[in-house]
N, C-alpha and C positions, 0 to 999 in steps of 0.2 A: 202841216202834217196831213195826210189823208189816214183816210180810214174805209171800213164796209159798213153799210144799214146793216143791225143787227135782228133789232125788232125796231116796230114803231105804230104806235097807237094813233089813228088819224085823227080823235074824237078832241084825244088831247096834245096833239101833235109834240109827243115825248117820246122815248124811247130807248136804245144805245147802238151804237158802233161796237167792232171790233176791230182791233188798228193787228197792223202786219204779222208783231209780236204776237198776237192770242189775246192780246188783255182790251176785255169788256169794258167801256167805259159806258155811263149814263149820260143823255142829256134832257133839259127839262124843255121846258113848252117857250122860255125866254130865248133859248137857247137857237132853237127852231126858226122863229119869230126874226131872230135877229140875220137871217139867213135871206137870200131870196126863194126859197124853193114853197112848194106849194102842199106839196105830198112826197113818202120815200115809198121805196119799194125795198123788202129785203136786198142785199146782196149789193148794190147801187153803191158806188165809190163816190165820196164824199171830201172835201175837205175840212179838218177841224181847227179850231185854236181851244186850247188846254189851260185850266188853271189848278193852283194846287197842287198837293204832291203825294206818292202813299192811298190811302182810303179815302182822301177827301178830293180827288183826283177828277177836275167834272169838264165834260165839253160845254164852251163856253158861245161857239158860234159853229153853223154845219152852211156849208156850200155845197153844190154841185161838183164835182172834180172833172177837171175837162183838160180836154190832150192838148199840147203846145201845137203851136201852128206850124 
């Protein structure tokens, strides 16, 4: 699934996405970590893996999103 940088805090490399539909998700500092990226910039397309469902709904890992060759 991809998504958008929505915010993100560098201090504690957390922040959320906004995926296509509109909906905000969070992700934490684990999250980030488990990623190769270093830093996001708003707006910056991302890919995510999702767990949970409803309000407990969390980004689980964020990549970079990059164009097929």
């Amino acid at each position: 699934m991809q998504a958008s940088i929505y915010d993100f805090d560098p201090q504690t490399r957390s922040g959320s996405v906004l995926l296509d539909d509109g909906t905000l998700l969070p992700y934490d500092t684990a999250a980030f970590d488990a990623g190769s990226m270093r830093l996001a910039r708003v707006g910056q397309r991302v890919r995510i893996s999702v767990d949970g469902s409803g309000a407990d709904r969390r980004v689980t890992f964020l990549t970079l999103a990059t164009l097929p060759d």
